[in-house]
C-alpha positions in Angstrom: 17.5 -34.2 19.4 20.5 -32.1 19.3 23.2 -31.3 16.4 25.1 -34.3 16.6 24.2 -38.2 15.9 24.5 -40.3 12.6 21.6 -40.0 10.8 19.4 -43.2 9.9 20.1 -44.2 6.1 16.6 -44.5 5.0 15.9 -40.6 6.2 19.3 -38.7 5.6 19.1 -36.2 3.1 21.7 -35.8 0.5 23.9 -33.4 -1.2 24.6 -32.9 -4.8 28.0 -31.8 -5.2 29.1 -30.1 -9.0 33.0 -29.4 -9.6 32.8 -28.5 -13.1 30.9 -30.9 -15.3 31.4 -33.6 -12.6 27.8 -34.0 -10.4 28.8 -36.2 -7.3 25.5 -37.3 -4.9 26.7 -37.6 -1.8 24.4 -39.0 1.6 24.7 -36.7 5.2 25.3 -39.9 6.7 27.0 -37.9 10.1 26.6 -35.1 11.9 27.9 -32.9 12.1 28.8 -33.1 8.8 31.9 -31.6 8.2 33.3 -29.4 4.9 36.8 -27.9 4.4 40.4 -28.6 2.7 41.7 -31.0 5.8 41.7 -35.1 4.4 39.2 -35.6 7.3 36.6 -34.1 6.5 33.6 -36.0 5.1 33.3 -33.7 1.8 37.1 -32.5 1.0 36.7 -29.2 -1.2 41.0 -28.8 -2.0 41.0 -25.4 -2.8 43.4 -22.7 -1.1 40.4 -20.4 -0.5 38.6 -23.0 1.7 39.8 -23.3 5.3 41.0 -26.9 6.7 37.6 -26.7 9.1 35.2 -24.8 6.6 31.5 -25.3 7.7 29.4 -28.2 9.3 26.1 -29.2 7.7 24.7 -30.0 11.5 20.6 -31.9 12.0 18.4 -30.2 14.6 15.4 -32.1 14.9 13.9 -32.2 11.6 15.7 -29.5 10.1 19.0 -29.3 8.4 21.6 -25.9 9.9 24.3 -24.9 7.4 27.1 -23.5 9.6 30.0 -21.6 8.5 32.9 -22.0 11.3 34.7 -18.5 11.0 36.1 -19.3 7.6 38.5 -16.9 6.2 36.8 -16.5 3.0 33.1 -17.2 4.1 30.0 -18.7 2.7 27.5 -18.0 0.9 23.4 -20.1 0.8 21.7 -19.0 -2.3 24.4 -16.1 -3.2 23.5 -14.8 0.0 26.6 -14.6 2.9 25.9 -17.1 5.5 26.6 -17.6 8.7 24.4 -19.8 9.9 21.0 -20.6 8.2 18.5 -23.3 8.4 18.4 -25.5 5.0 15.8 -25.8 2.6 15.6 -28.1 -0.4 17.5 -27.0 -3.5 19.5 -24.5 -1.8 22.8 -23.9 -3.0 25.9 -23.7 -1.0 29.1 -22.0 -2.0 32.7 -21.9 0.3 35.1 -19.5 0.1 35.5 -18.6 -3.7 36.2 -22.6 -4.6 34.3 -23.2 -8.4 32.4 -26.1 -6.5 28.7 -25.9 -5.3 26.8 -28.0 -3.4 23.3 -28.5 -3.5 21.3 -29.2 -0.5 18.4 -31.9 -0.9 18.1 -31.7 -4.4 14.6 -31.9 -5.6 14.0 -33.2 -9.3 13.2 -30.2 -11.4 10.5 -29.6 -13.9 13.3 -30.1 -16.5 14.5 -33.5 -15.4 11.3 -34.7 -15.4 10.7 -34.2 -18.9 13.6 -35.9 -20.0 12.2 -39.0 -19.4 8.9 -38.0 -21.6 11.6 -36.4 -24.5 13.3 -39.6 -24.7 10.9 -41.8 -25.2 9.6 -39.4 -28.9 13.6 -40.1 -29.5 12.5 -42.8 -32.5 10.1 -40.4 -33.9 12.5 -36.9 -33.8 14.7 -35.6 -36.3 18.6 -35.0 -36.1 17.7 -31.3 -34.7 15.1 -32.4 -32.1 17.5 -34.7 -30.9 20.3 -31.5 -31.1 17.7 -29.5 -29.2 17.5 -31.9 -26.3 21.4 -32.5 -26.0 21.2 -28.8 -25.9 18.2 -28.4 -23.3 20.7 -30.9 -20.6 23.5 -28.6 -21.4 21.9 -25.6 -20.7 19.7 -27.3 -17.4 23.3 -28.4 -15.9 24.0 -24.6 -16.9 21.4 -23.3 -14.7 22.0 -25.4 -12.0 25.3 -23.1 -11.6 24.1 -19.7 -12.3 23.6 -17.6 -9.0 22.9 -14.2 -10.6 19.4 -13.5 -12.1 21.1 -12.2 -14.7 22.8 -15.2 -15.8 19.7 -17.6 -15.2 17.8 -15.0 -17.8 21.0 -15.1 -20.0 20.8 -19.0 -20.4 17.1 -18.9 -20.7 16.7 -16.7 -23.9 19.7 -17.5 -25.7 18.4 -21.0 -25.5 14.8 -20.4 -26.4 16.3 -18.4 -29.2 18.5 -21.2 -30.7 16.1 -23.8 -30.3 12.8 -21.5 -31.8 14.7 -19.8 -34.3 12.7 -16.9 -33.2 13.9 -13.2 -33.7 13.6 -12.0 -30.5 12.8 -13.5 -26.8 11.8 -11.2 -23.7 11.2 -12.3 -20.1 8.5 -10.0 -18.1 7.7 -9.8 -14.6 3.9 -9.8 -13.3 3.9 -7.6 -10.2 1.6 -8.0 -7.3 -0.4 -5.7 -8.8 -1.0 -7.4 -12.5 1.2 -4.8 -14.4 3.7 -6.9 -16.8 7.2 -5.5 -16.9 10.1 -6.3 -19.5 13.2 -8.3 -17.2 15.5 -8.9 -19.8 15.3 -9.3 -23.8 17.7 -10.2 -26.4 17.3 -10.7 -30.6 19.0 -14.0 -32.4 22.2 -12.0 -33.2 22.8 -11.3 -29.8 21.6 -7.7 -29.1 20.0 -6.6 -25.5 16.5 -5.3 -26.0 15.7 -2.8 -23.3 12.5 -1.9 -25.3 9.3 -4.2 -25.4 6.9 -1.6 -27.3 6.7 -3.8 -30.3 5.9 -7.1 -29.0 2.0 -8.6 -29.0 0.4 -7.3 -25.7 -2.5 -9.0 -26.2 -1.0 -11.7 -26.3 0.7 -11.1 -22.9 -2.3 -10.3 -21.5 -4.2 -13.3 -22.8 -1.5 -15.4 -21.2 -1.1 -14.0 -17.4 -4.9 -13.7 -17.8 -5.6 -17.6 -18.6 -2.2 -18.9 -17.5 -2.3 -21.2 -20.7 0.5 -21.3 -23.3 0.2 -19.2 -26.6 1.9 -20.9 -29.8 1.1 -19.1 -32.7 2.9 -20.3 -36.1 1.7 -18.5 -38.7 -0.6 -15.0 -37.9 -2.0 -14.8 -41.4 -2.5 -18.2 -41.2 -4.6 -18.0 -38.1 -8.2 -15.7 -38.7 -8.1 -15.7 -34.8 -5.1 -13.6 -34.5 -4.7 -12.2 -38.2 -6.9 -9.5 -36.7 -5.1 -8.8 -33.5 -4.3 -5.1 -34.0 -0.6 -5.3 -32.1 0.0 -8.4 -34.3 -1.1 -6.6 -37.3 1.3 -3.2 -36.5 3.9 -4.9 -35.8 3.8 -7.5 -38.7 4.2 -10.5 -36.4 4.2 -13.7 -38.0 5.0 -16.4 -35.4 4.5 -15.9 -31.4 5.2 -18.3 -28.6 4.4 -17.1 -25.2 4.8 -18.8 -22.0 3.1 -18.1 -18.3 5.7 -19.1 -15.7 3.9 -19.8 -11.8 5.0 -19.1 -8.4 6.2 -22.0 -6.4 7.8 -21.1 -3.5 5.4 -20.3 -0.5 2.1 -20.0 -2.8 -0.5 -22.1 -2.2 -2.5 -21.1 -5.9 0.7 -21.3 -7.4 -0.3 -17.8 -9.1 1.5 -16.7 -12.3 4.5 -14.4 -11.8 6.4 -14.4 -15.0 6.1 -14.4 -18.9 8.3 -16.0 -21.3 7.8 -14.5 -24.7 9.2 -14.9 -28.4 8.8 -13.9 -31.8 9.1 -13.2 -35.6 8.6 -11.0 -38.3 8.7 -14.7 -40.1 7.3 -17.9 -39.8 9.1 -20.1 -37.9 9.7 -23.9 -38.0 11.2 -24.2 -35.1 8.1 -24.5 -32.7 7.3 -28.1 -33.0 6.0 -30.2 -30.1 9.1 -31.1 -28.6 10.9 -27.7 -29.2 8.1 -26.1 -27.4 7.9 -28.6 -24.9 11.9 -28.6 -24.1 11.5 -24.6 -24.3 9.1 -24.9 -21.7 11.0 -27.0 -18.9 13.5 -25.0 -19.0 12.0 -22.1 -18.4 10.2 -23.4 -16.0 13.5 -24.2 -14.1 15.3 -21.3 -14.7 11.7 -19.5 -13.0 11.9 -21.7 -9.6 15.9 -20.4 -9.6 15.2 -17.0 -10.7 12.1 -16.9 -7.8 14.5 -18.2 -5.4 17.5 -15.3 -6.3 14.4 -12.5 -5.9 13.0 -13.8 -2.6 17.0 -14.0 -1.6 17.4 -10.2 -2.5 14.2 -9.6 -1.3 15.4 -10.8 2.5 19.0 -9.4 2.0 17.7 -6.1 1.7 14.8 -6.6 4.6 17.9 -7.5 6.6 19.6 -4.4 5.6 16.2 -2.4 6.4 16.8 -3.4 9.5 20.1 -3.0 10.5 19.4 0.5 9.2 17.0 1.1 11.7 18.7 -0.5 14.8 21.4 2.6 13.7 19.0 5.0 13.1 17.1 4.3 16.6 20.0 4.5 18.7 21.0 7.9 16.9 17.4 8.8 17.5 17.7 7.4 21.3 21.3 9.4 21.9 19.6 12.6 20.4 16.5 12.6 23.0 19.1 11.8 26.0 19.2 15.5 27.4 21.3 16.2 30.3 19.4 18.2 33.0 21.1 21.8 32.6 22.4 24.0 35.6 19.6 26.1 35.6 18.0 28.1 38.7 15.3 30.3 37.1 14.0 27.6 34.8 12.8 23.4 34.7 12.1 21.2 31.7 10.0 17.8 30.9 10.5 16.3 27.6 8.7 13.0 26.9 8.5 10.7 23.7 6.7 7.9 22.8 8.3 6.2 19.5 6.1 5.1 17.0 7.1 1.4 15.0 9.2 3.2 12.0 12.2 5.5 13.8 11.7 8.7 12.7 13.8 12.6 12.9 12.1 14.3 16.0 14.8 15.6 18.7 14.6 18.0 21.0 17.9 19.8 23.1 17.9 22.3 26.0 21.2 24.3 27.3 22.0 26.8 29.8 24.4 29.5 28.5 25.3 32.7 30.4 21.5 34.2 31.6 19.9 32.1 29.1 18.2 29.2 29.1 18.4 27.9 25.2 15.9 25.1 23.6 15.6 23.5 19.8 12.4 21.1 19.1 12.8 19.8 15.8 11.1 17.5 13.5 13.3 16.0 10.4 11.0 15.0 7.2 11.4 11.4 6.6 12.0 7.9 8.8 15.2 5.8 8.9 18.4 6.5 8.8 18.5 9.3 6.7 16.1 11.5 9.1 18.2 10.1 12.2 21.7 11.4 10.6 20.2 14.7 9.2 18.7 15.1 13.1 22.0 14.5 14.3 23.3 17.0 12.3 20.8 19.7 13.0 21.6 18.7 16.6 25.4 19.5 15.8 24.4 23.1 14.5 21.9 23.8 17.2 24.3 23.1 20.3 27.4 24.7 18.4 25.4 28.1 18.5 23.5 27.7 22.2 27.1 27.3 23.8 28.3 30.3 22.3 25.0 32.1 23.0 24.0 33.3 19.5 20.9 34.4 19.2 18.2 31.7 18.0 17.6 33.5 14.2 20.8 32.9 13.5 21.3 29.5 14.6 18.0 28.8 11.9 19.3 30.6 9.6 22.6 28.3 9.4 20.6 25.4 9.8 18.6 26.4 6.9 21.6 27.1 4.3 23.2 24.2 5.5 21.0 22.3 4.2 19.9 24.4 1.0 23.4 24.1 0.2 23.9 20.7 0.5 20.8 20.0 -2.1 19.4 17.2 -0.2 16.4 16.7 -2.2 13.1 16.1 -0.5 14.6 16.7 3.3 14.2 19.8 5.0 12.6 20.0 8.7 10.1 21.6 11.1 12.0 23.0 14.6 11.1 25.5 17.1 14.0 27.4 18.5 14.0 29.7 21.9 16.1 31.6 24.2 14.6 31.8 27.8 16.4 34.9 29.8 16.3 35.0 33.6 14.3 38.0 33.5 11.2 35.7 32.3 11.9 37.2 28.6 11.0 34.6 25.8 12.2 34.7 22.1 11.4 32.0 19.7 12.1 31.0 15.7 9.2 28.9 14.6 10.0 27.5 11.2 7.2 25.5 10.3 6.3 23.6 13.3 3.4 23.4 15.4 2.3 26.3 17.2 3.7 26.0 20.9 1.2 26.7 23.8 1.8 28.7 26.3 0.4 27.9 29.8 -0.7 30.2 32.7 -2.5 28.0 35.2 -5.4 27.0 33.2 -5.5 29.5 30.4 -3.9 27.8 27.7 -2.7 29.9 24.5 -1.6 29.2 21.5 1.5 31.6 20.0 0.5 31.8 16.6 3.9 32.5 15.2 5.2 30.5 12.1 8.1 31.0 9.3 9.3 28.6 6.7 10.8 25.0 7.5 14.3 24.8 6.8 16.1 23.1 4.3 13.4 24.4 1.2 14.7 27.7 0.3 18.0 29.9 0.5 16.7 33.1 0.4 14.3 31.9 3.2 13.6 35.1 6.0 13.4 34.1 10.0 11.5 36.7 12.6 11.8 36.7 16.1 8.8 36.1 18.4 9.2 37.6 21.7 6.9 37.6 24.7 7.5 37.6 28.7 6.8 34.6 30.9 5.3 34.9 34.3 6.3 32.9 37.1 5.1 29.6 36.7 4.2 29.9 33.1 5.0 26.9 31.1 5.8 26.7 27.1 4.8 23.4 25.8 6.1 22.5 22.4 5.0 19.4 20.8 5.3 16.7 17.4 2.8 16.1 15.3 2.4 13.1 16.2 0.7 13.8 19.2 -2.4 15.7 17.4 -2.1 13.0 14.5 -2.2 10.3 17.3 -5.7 8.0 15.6 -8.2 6.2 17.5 -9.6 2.6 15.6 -12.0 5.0 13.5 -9.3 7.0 12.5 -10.3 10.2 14.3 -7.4 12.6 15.1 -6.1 12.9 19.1 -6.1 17.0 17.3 -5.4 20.1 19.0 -9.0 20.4 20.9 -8.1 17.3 22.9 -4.1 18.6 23.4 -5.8 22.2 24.9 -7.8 20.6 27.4 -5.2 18.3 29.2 -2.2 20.7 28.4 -2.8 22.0 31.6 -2.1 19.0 33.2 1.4 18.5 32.1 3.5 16.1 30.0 2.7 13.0 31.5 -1.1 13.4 31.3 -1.2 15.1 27.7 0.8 11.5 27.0 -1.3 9.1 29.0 -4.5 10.5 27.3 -2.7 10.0 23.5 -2.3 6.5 24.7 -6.4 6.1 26.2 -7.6 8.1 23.0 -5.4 5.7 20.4 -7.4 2.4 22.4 -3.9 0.1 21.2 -3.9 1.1 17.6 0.1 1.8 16.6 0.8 5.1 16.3 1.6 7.0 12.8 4.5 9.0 14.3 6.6 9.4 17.4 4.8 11.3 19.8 7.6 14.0 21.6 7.0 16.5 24.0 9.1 19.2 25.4 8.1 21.6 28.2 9.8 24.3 29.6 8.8 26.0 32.7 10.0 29.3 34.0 10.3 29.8 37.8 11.7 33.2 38.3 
């Protein structure tokens, strides 16, 4: 259908536009449907932070496209910044930093809904029922301009508390896995409670468990609860406890939140309507509070992946080895990445007599294994150009690291020195045992010192041995050996010894055969280094 066109009248969505306490419904009658400060547009915002062409409001078949147009300022859907993003009902738009928001579709909420059933108990409510409900529209319109959590939660309890007269309100989130955890809590004169160890768990439990509401006005009152042991240490009198559901994307509509308050007193403020006004509200304010989380929950999946776009092409520049000028030596290095970007890189150079080679395998995935592999990379090279011997080279590595207390990363490498003479010196700190290969006798060199980055102090011996002509050294990752078939049986070294022989390509092309398409657990990197004499 296209972006542009005049939409029919009976089908156009519409826009609910707030500037302050004024609430303006306005039909997308046009498309594109055009915001900004210039008199021609079809919703003028006049405010010095909004450009003259803003953002269009644009119909793609049956969907809606908000798209800002390279404003100064930006935009923002849902307190997210947006460039362009397909519409759903009740988001909220903001433009540059103008105090004006516009609603997209707006759906009747829970809350308006029971105004209608409030008003008609009008004739039968006293003065303060009638306050509370001039109060519940005040805080709704409220709500309808939060963005932050924080504020939504804000308005929620300090309403509940004024119209309850309870002591103390808490909102809790129920996780995916049932545990109940204290959001936000505040008492009557204002205080933040950060503490929720006195409150009735039972009672919190009872509600997640049978998603019904819990109004309790007087414990000792009540032989059902008078013998409720948290109620009873904690000298509650008066409880009110209510389960809020999921409602975006959930088909069971499962619970997700609890809104609780109570009293060391009896309360008279949880009559019918109280409790009912107490209860559209939150059950607002949890549709706007679900809709901030599942915004932060893609903002930061979007950052998550814009992480690992950088960490892959650090990864990808770090396994980019330039063939060395080399005439007594060759080298094959391979990898196959797994899904999460991990820290494996591998480097070879050709200094003086020497052939010089680092394999190294950086705890962690992401960003942070790429940059501290990058780094390592940095050290390793620094030291092969100016042909320092391999111990050393660890040995910096290692109190870099230890000195920069990165908590929890350290690393795996194998560093060696490859003379012209066929002589062979390597650091293995930590990492896999590499396997030497004489035509088909395949050995492993059983020499291993501590990974680097765990301790200061930490000591580094030389392994030396002499290479024949036409002996091979193949150094590996873990993640070829940890490479999983569907039952979850290891690749393993028995498997690696039998095609090692065979080179790089084969050891690789039988990881692949043996995993049968499941995704691997970790990159799968190969370096092999073959002297010729």
């Amino acid at each position: 259908m296209g972006f542009g066109g005049v939409a029919a009248a009976a089908d156009a969505p519409s826009i609910r536009v707030l500037r302050g306490t004024l609430v303006e419904e306005l039909k997308l009658d046009r498309f594109p449907y055009t915001i900004g400060r210039k008199p021609e547009n079809a919703l003028v915002i006049a405010d010095p932070s909004v450009s003259r062409e803003h953002a269009h409001i644009l119909r793609d078949g049956d969907s809606y496209v908000f798209l800002d147009l390279g404003s100064k300022h930006g935009s923002k859907v849902n307190g997210t910044k947006a460039d362009r993003v397909i519409l759903k009902p009740n988001d909220r738009i903001d433009v540059g930093l103008a105090q004006v928001h516009i609603v997209f579709a707006p759906q009747p909420s829970q809350g308006e809904s029971v105004i209608q059933r409030l008003s008609s108990w009008q004739e039968h409510s006293t003065y303060s029922d009638l306050e509370h409900l001039r109060e519940f529209l005040d805080a709704a319109r409220r709500l309808n301009l939060a963005s932050a959590v924080s504020e939504v939660l804000t308005i929620l309890v300090d309403f509940s508390l004024r119209v309850t007269k309870a002591e103390r309100a808490f909102f809790f989130r129920i996780e995916k896995g049932g545990e109940i955890n204290l959001a936000y809590g505040r008492d009557s004169k204002g205080t933040i409670l950060t503490d929720a160890g006195t409150v009735s768990r039972s009672v919190l439990k009872d509600a997640a468990a049978s998603g019904s509401d819990f109004v309790i006005t007087d414990t000792q009152q009540e032989s059902n609860w008078s013998a409720r042991e948290s109620i009873v240490a904690h000298n509650l009198r008066s409880i009110l406890c209510i389960p809020l559901r999921r409602k975006i994307g959930s088909q069971d509509e499962n619970l997700w939140g609890l809104l609780y308050l109570d009293s060391h007193y009896r309360t008279k403020g949880l009559s019918q309507i109280n409790h009912d006004i107490v209860r559209a509200l939150a059950n607002d304010a949890a549709a706007l509070i679900e809709h901030a989380y599942l915004a932060e929950a893609e903002e930061q999946a979007r950052r998550e992946r814009q992480e690992m776009s950088i960490a892959a092409e650090i990864q990808k520049q770090l396994l980019s080895v330039t063939n060395p000028d080399c005439n007594f030596a060759t080298f094959k290095a391979r990898t196959i990445p797994c899904k999460s970007v991990g820290g494996d890189f591998y480097d070879i150079v050709a200094a003086g007599d020497s052939l010089y080679f680092v394999f190294a395998d950086v705890s962690g995935k992401g960003i942070s294994a790429a940059l501290l592999a990058s780094v390592l990379h940095g050290v390793a090279y620094s030291h092969f150009v100016q042909m320092r011997p391999v111990d050393e080279m660890v040995s910096s590595a290692n109190r870099l690291l230890c000195n920069k207390q990165l908590l929890g990363k350290y690393a795996t490498l194998l560093a060696g020195q490859l003379r012209s003479d066929g002589q062979l010196t390597i650091v293995n700190c930590g990492h896999l045992p590499p396997l030497r290969i004489e035509g088909e006798v395949v050995e492993a060199l059983q020499t291993s010192c501590l990974p680097v980055g765990l301790f200061l102090d930490a000591k580094y011996e030389l392994f030396q041995t002499k290479l024949a002509p036409g002996s091979r050294l193949l150094v590996f990752s873990d993640g070829v050996t940890e490479a999983e078939d569907p039952d979850g049986e290891f690749f393993g070294d028995e498997r690696l010894q039998q095609v090692a022989a065979r080179g790089v390509e084969a050891v690789l092309e039988n990881v692949v055969a043996f995993a049968q398409g499941k995704a691997l657990n970790d990159d799968c990197s190969m370096l092999e280094v073959q002297y010729i004499g």
